[in-house]
N, C-alpha and C positions, 0 to 999 in steps of 0.2 A: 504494500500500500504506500509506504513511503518513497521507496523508488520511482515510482509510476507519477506521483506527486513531484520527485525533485526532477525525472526528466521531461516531465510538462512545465515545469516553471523554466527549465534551463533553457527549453525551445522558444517560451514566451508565449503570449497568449492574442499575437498579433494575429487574425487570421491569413491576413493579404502578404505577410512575410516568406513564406515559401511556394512559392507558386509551385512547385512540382515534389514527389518525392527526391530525386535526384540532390537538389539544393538545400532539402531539410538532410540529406544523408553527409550531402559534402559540409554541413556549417556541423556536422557531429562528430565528422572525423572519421566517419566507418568507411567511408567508398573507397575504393584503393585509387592509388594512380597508375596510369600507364602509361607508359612513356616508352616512344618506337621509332627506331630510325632505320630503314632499310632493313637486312634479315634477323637483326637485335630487337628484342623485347621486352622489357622488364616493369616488373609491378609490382608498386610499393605502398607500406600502408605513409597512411597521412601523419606529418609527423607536427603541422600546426593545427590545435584543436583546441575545445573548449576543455578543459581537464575534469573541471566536473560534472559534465554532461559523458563524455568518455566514462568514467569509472563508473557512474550510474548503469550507463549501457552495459558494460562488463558484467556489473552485479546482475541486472536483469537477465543478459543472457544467460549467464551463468546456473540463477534462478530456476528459468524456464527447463533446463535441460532436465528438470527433477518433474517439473509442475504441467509440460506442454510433452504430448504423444508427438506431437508433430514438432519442434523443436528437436525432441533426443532423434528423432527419424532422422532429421536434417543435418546434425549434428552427426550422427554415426554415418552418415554418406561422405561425408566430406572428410571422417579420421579415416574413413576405411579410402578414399583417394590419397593419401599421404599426407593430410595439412595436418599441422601440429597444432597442440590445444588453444594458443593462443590467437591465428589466425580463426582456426574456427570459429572460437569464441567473437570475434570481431566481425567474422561474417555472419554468423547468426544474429549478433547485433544489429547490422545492416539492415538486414529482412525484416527483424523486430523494429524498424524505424520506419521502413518501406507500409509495414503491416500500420504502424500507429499514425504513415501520414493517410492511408486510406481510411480510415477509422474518420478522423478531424474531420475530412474531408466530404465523406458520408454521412455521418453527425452519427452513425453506429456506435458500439459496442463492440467488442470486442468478441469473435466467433471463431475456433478454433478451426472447427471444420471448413468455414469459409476462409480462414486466412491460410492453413496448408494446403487448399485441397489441389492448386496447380503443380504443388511441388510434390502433394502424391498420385497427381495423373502422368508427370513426368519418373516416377519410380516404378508404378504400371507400364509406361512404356517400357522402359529399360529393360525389364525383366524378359 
């Protein structure tokens, strides 16, 4: 409850302030960069960010891996491709910010089956 609380306030309660997911991800620090010149490519996480909107996100993610069926699914796809705990963590954050601008945006709640369920018609494919 508190989390949820401290990264609504850290984002602000401006509605017209992020016009897209993409820009509420990039002012939180989760979106990676990518940066590409010719047959080089490299992708890095953001190293300028709000610090306590970041560790909020962490803790959430973190959270979720316990509280969200669809979070630990997300989470164990991405250990089982080689990322290590902390990228993970970062990119589930990500999705968690992606999931919380559509929420704002809807004037929704929060629905777990609706916020996983692209990520497991993409697991269904896969299989």
């Amino acid at each position: 409850m508190v989390l949820g609380a401290r990264v609504l306030a850290e984002f602000s309660d401006d509605t017209t302030r992020y016009p897209d997911a993409r820009s509420r991800k990039n002012y939180a620090g989760t979106s990676p960069i990518t940066r590409q010149s010719g047959k080089k490519k490299t992708v890095l996480a953001r190293y300028v960010h709000n610090d306590r909107l970041i560790d909020a996100l962490n803790r959430q993610a973190f959270a979720a891996l316990r509280a969200s069926p669809g979070a630990r699914a997300y989470d164990d796809q991405l250990r089982a491709r080689g990322v290590g705990h902390h990228a993970a963590l970062r990119q589930l954050g990500n999705r968690l910010v992606g999931i919380l601008h559509g929420c704002l945006k809807a004037g929704t709640t929060y629905d777990e089956t609706t916020a996983w369920a692209h990520h497991q018609q993409d697991l269904q494919a896969a299989a």
